[in-house]
N, C-alpha and C positions, 0 to 999 in steps of 0.2 A: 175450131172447137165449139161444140156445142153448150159448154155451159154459160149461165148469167155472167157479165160483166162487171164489174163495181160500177160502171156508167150507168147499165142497167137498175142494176139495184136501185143505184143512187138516184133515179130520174128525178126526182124532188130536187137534187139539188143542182138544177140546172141555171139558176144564180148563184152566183159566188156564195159563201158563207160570211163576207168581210168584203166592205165596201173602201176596202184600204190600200193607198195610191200603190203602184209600180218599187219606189223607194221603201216606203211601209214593208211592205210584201216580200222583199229582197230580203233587207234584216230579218223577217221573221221565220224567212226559210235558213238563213243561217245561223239563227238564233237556234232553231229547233234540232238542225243537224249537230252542232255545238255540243247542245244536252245530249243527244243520243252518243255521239263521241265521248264525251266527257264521264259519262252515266258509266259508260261498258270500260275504257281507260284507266280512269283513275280511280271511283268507285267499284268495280269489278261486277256490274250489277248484269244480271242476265239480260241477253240481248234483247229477247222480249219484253221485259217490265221496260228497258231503255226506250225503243218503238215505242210502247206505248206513252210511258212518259214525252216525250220527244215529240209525238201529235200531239199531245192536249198543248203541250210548250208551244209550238209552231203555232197551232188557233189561237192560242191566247196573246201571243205574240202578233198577228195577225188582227187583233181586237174583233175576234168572230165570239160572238155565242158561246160560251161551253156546254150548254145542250147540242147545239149544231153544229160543233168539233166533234162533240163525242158520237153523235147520228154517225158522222164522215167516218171513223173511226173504225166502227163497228160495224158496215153496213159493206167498208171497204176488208176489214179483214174476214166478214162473213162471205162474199164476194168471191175471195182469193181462195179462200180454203172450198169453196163447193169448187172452185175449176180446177184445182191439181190436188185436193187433199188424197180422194181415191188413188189417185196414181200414183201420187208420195205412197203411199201405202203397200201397192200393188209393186212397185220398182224393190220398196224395202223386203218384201215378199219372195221376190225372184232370187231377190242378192242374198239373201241368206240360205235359201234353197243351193244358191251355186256354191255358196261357201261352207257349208255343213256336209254334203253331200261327197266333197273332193273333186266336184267338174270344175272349179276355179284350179286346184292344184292340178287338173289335168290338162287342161288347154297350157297353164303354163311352164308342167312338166318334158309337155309334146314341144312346142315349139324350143323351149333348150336344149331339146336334146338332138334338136335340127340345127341350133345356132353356136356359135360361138366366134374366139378371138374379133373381127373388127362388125360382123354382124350382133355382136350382144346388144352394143344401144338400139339398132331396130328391131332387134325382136323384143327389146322390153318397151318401146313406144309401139309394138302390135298390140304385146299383152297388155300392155293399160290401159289402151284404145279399145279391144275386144270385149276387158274385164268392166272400162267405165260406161259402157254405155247404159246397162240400169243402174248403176250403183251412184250412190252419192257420193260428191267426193270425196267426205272423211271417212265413209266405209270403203273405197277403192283403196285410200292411204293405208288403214287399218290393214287390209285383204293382202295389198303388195309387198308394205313392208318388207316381211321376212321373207320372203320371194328375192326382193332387192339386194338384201343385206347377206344371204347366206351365196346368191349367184356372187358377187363383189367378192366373200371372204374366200368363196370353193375355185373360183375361176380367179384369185387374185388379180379385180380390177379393182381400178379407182372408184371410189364411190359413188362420186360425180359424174362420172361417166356412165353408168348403171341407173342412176336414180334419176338423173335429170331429163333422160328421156322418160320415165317410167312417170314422174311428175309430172312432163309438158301433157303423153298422152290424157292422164287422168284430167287435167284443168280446162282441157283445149273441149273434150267431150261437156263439162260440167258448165262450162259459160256459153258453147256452141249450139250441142246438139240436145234437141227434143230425146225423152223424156225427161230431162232434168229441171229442175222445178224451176228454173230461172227464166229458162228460154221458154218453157210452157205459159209461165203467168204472163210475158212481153208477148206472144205471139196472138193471146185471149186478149188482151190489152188494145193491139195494135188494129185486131180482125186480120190477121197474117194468116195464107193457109198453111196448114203444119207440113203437108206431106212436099211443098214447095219450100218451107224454109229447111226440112229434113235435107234435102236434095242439093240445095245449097251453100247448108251448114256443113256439109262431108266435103263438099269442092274446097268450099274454104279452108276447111281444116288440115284437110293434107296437107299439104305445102307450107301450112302454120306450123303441124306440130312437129314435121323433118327441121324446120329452119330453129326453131325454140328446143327438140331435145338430139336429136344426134350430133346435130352440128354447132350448136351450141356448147355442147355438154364437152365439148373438149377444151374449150376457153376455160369452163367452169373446173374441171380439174384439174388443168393448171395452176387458178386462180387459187382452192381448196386442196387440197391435197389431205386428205382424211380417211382415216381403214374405220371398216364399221364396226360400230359400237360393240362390243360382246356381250353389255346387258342387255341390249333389243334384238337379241337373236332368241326367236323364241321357238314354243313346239311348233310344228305344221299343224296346220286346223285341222286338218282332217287322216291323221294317222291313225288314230285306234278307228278305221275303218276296214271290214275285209275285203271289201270292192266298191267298185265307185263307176260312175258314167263315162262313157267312151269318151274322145277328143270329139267326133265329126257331131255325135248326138247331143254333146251340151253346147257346142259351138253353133248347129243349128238352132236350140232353145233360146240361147240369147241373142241371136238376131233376128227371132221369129217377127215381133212387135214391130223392129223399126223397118222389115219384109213388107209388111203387111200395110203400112202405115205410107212407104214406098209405091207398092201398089196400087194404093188407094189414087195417091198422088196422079199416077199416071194413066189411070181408068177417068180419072176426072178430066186430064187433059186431051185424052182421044175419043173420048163419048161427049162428053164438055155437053150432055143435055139430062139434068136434074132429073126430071121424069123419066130416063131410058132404067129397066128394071137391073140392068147389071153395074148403072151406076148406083142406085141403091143400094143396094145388095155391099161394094166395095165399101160406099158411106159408112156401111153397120161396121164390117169386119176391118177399116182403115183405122175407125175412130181411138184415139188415144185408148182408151177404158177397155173399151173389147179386143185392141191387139197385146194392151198388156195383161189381162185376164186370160185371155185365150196363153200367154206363155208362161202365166201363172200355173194355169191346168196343166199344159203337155209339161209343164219342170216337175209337178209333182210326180210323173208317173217317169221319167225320159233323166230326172234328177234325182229326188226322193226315194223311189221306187227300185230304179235300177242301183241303188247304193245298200239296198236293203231294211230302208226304213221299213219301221210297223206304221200304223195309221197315227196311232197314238205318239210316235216320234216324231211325222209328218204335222202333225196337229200341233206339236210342241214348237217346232222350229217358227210354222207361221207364226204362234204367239206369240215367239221372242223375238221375229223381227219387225213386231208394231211396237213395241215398250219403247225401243230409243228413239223412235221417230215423231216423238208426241212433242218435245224440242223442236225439232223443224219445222211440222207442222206449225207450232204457235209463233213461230219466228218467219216464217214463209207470211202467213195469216196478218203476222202485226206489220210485217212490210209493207203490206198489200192495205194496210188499214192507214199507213203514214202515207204513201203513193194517194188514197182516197182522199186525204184531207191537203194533202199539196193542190189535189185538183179544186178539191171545192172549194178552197180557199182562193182560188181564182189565178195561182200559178203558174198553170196550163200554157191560161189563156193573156197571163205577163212574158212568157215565154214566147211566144207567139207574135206579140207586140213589141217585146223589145226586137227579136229575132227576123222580123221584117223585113227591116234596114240595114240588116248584114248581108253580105254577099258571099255568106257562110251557106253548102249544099246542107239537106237536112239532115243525112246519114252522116255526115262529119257533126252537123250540131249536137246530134242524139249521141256518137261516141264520146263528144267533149262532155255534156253533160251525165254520162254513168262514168266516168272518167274522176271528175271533183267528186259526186257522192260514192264511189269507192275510196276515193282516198280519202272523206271523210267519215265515213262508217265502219269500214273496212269489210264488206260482206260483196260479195258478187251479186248474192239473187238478191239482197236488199235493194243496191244499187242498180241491176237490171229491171225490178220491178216500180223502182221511183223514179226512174230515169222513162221506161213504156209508159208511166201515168202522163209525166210531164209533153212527151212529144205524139202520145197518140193523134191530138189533131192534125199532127201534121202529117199522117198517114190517111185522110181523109180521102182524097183524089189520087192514091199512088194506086198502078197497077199493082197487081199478084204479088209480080216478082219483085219491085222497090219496097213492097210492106217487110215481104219478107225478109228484105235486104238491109231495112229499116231495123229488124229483132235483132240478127247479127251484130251491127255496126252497135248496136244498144249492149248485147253479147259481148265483145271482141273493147269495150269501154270498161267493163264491168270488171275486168280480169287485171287491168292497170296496177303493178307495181302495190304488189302485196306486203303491209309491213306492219309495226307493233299491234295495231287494232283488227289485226286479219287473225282468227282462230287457225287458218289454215298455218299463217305463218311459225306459229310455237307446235304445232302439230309435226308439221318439218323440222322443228330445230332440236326440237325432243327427241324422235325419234332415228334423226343425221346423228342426234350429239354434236353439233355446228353451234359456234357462238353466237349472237345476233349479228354481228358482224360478218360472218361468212352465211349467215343466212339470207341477209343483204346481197351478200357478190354472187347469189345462185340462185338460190330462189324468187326474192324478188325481181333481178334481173330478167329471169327465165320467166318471168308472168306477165313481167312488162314487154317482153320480145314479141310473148304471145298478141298482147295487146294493139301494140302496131303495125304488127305486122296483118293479123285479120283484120283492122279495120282499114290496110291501105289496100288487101285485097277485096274489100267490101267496096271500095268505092272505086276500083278497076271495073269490076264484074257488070259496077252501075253502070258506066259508059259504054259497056260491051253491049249488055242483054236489053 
């Protein structure tokens, strides 16, 4: 990716912020994780104000400066938002485009009416797969929902058997696959090329998200045994529509970006010379920003248009899909400002020293490590973006394909056994109607499945490639 790094930014702060031993530095990082836990837990306090609380906590805990925490702070969340703010933006863009227009109810109207009895889990881990890759993943939850719940009541399946594939698809794209904000900030973080971790990230995933939702998902309804809720069956988004976009033409729209991005990937490895003008040329049209702009445009006209929007409905929907995203952004941004001040608080570079004398690979240190701060944060791209800060050096001397391998295994840590302090978690149990306790035996299960399983295929592929 092309844009500034927090490293960048931060060039100043290429001494530590805090001249405070290995043991110092330990406590302060859990000291700081603690508050941010603690903040969003038992205080209920938005995950943003939490991050930000939670760095200044960690510097001061650190006995660094509070000018010079708060520099790290701001320099790191200003940092994080010029590298995926547009794209957060632009993905938010697309996804509302799919889901206003009725191309989301159409891809998943077509493929059930191709599937059913023991093919329904895979074709609800296509359609979450297909549906998540620009959407974020509580707008893919939001989008499937009633997708999930009325297939379960009309086709009288178990719910678990419908949802937990539809679940694995959704999480497996949102902690794997580029463009979701996790894997963007770790891949800018790391200097990973995208169109190589794109490439990678799909290998892995298959075989992740078959073994987490089909084949899993029948342990899980045995385990649960639940008919879906009747008060979360809601209208179809997109009924009081008179037409809507074909199957093959919104199917082509939302794979346009990650085509292009693909592309790029492989015009880089067959030309592999900077100056040739068709590597150029791919550089422009691969870049994150222009394949997701470029399927911004063809949705408007191939989405929007073919649905029978006016300009002024077109114009509407963009509007409304930047309001909810101003939340993530600042939570994206203040992750990315806590990851700054882990570094410059000299974390990095304790991790690195203590991590020497382990005979631990680095792709398993980096999963251990987003492993602990998801289970202490509860957030994926928190824990994917503080976990890229902490091991970015040690992507220093890795080839291409180990950087890349390196965002994954950071990826595939991040997704670890989701539970009270996870927003995704009460998002699933609200809308299952599942006690915490059977949200336990399925969903967190099913995230932790995810979790081990991509990072033991992450460190197969090492030994392979």
């Amino acid at each position: 990716m092309t844009s500034l790094s927090a490293e960048t930014l931060a060039a100043d702060a290429v001494e530590p912020i805090t001249s405070a031993g290995h043991a110092q530095l330990g406590i302060a990082v859990l000291a700081g994780i603690a508050v941010i836990v603690l903040l969003i837990t038992k205080f209920k306090l938005h995950a943003f104000l939490a991050l930000t609380i939670g760095s200044l906590a960690l510097g001061a805990f650190a006995g660094a400066p509070l000018d010079k925490a708060i520099a790290s702070f701001t320099s790191g969340l200003g940092s994080t938002v010029a590298g995926v703010g547009v794209l957060i933006a632009l993905g938010a863009i697309l996804g509302k485009l799919l889901a206003d227009s009725g191309g989301a109810d159409q891809i998943v109207d077509t493929i059930l009416a191709k599937a059913g009895g023991r093919a329904m889990p895979w074709a609800m881990v296509l359609i979450a797969s297909v549906i998540g890759l620009p959407l974020f993943f509580e707008v893919g939850i939001v989008l499937l929902i009633p997708v999930v719940l009325m297939v379960a009541k009309r086709g009288n399946y178990s719910l678990m058997r419908i949802g937990i594939p539809a679940l694995a698809g959704l999480s497996v794209m949102h902690g794997l696959i580029p463009p979701h904000p996790g894997p963007l900030v770790a891949i800018d973080t790391v200097k990973a090329d995208l169109g190589v971790t794109l490439a990678l990230g799909v290998l892995v995933a298959i075989p992740t998200v078959i073994i987490a939702g089909p084949v899993f998902s029948r342990f899980a309804a045995r385990w649960v045994d639940v008919p879906a809720p009747e008060r979360m069956i809601p209208q179809r988004p997109s009924e009081d529509l008179e037409k809507r976009p074909g199957f093959g033409v919104t199917l082509a729209t939302v794979l346009l970006p990650v085509v292009l991005m693909l592309v790029k990937a492989l015009v880089d490895i067959v030309v592999d010379d900077a100056e040739a003008p068709v590597q150029r040329v791919f550089d422009v049209i691969g870049s994150p920003l222009i394949a997701l702009l470029a399927a911004v445009i063809v949705g408007i006209f191939t989405l929007g248009r073919a649905a029978g929007f006016t300009k002024e409905r077109i114009s509407s929907t963009v509007e409304k899909s930047l309001a909810p995203i101003a939340g993530v952004l600042l939570i994206v941004g203040a992750g990315g400002g806590f990851k700054q001040t882990l570094i410059d608080s000299g974390v990095g570079q304790m991790v690195l020293d203590v991590s020497k004398d382990w005979s631990i690979p680095a792709l398993l240190l980096a999963w251990l490590i987003a492993v602990v701060i998801r289970l202490a944060t509860g957030s994926a791209t928190v824990a994917t973006i503080s976990a890229a800060g902490l091991v970015a050096p040690l992507a220093a001397d890795m080839s291409s394909t180990h950087a890349a391998l390196l965002v994954l295994a950071i990826g595939a840590g991040s997704l670890f056994f989701s539970h009270v302090n996870d927003a995704g978690f009460w998002l699933v149990k609200e809308y299952f109607g599942l006690s915490v306790g059977q949200t336990v035996k399925t969903w967190s299960v099913m995230e932790t499945i995810i979790s081990v399983v991509a990072g033991a295929l992450v460190l197969l592929l090492s030994l392979i490639i």
